[in-house]
C-alpha positions as CSV (number, residue, x, y, z in Angstrom):
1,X,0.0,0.0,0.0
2,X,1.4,3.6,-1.2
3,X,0.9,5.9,2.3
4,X,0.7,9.3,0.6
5,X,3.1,11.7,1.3
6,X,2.9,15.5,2.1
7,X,2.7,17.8,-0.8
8,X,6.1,19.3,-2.0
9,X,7.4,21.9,0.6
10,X,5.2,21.5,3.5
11,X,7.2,21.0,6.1
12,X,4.8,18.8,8.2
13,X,3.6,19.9,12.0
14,X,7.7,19.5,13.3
15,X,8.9,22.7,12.7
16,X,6.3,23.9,14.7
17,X,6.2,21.5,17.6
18,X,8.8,23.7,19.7
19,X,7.4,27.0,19.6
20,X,3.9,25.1,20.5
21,X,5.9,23.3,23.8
22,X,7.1,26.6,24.4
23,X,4.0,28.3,24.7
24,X,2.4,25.4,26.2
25,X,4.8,24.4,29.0
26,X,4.4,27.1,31.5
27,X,0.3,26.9,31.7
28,X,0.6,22.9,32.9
29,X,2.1,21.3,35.8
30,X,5.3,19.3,35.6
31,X,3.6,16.3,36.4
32,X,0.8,16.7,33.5
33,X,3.5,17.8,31.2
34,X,5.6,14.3,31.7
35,X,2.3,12.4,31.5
36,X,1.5,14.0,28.5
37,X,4.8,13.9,26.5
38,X,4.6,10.3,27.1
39,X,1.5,9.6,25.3
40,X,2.5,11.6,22.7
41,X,6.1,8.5,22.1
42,X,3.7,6.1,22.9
43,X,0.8,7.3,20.5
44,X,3.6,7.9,17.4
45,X,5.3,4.8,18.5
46,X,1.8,2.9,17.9
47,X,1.3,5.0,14.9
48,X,4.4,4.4,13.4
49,X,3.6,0.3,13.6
50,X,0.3,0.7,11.9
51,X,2.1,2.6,9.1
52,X,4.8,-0.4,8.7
53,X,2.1,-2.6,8.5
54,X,0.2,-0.9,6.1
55,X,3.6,-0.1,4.2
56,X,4.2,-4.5,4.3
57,X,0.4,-5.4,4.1
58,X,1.8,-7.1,7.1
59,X,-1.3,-8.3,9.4
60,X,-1.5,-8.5,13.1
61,X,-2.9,-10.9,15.8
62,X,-5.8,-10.0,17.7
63,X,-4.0,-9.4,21.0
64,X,-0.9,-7.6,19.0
65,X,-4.2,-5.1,17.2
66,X,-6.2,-4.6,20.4
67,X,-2.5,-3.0,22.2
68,X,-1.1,-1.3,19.0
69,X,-4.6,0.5,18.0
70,X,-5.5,1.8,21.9
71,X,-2.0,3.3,22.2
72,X,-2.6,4.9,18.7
73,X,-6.0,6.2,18.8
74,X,-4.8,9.3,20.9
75,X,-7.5,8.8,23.6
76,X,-5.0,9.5,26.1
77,X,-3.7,12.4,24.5
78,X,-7.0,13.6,23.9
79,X,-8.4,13.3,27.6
80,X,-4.7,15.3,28.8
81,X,-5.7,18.0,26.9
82,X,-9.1,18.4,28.2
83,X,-7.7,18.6,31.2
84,X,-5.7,21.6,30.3
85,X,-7.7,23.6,28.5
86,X,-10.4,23.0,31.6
87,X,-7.7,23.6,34.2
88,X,-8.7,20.7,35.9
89,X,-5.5,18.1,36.0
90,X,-6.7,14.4,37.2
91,X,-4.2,13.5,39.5
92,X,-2.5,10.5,38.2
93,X,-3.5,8.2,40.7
94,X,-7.3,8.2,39.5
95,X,-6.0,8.5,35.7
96,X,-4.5,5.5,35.9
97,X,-7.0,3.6,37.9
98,X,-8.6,0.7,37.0
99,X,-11.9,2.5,36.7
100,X,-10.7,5.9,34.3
101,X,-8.6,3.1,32.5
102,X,-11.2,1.0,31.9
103,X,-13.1,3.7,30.5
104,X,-10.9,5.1,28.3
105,X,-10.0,2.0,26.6
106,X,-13.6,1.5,26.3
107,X,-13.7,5.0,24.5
108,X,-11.0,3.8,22.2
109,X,-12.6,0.4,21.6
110,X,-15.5,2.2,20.5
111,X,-14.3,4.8,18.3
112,X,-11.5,2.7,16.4
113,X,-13.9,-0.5,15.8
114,X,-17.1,1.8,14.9
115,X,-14.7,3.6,12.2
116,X,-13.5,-0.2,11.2
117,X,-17.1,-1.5,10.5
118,X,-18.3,2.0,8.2
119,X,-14.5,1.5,6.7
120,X,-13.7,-1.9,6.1
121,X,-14.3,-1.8,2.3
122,X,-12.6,1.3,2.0
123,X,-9.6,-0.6,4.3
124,X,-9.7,-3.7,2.0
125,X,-9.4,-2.4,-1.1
126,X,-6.8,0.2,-0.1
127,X,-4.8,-3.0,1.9
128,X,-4.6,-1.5,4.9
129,X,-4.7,-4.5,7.4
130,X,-5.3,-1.9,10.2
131,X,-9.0,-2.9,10.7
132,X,-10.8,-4.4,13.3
133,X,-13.4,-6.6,10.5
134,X,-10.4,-7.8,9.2
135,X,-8.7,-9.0,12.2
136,X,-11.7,-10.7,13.7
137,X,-12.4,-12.3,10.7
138,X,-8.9,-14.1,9.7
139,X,-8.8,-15.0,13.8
140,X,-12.3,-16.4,14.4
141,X,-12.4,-18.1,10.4
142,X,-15.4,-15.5,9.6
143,X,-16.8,-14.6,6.1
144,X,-17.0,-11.0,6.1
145,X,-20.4,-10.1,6.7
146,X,-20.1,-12.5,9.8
147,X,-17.1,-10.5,10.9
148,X,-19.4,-7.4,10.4
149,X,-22.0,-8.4,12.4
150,X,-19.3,-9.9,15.3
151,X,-17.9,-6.4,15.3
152,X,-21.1,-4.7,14.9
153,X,-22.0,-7.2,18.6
154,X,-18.6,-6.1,20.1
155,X,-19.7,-2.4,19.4
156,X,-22.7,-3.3,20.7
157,X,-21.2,-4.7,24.5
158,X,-19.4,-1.7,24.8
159,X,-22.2,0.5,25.1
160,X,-24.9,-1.7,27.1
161,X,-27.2,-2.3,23.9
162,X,-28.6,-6.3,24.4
163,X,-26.3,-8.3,22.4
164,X,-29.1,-9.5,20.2
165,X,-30.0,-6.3,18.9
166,X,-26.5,-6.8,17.2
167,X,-27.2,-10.4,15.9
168,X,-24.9,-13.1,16.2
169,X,-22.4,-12.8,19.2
170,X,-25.6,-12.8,21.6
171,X,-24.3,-12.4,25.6
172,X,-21.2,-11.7,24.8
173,X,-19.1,-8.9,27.0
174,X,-17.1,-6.7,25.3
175,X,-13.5,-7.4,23.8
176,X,-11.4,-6.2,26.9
177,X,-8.1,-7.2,27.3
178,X,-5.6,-6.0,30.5
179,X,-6.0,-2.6,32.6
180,X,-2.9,-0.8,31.2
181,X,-0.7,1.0,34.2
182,X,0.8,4.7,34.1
183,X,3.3,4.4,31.1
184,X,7.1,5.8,31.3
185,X,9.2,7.0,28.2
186,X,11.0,3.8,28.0
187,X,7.9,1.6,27.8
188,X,6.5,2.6,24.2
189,X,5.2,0.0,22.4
190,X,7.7,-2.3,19.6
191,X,5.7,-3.6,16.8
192,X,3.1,-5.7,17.9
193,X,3.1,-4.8,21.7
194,X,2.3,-2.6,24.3
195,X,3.9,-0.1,27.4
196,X,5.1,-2.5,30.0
197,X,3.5,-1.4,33.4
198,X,5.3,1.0,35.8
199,X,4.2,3.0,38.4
200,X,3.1,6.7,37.9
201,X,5.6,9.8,37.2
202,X,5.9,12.6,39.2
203,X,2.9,13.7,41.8
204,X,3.2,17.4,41.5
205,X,0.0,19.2,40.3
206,X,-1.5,22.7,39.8
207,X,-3.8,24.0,42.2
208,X,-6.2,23.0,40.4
209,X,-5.6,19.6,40.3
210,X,-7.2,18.2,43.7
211,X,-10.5,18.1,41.8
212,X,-11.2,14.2,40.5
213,X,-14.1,14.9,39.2
């Protein structure tokens, strides 16, 4: 698969990435700032194996996809960022508890296998192996529409509908795999896995940041 390129003489968003830290830094605690920085490796890390596999038409296990397209979807990135432009850091001991984590990856889950089920054709005949429909279906030995409606069922579990509303895959749960832990710098995933667990960096926070809510 070609991955397009950027047109002739645009110099992409990494020229502009200091200035942006720069101006970004001083409005954000140390500890949110560390916490934040590392989601951005590990989200590019992730982002950077979905590309190679797209680049080799190189497919993935289940386990290997359900790690890779979390840490690449940006949810965490996206739910820092709330927090700073609300002023209202999450200390990272309820970030990274099993509760919040088990709702963000359940936010991921959603958004990146809802986007697979509207976009497998699109995903197929491009040859991007990046897609939940397709996983499912070379794992489990599913035809494609049963793979649709399997994924259609696992969207289905994440959000409370009744399983049968969704057609085959009645009373199942939803496709969860292990509570991730705080991530450090060192833990981004390789190709094909995940942030090894650690504890949480740094404790400092603004005065904003007793609020949990």
């Amino acid at each position: 698969m070609a991955v397009p390129s950027r047109p002739p003489g645009d110099p992409g968003c990494c020229p502009r990435s200091p200035s942006l830290a720069a101006r970004t830094r001083p409005l954000v605690s140390p500890a949110w700032w560390d916490r934040f920085v590392t989601h951005l490796e590990h989200t590019f890390s992730a982002q950077r194996v979905e590309n190679l596999r797209r680049r080799e038409a190189a497919p993935s296990s289940l386990a290997e996809f359900k790690v890779v397209r979390r840490e690449a979807s940006t949810t965490d990135v996206c739910y820092d960022l709330v927090e700073a432009c609300e002023d209202a850091e999450v200390p990272n001991a309820f970030r990274y508890s099993f509760a919040c984590r088990r709702l963000a990856d359940a936010l991921s889950d959603f958004t990146t296998m809802t986007n697979d089920v509207f976009g497998v054709d699109r995903d197929t005949d491009n040859g991007d192996p990046n897609n939940y429909v397709t996983v499912i279906q070379r794992a489990r030995g599913l035809d494609r529409d049963e793979a649709v409606v399997q994924a259609t069922a696992d969207v289905a579990a994440l959000v409370g509908e009744p399983a049968g509303v969704a057609g085959r895959g009645a009373g199942r749960r939803g496709p969860g795999s292990p509570v991730r832990r705080p991530p450090t710098r060192s833990s981004a995933p390789a190709a094909g896995g995940g942030g090894s667990p650690s504890t949480s960096r740094g404790s400092t926070s603004r005065s904003a940041a007793g609020s949990s809510t």
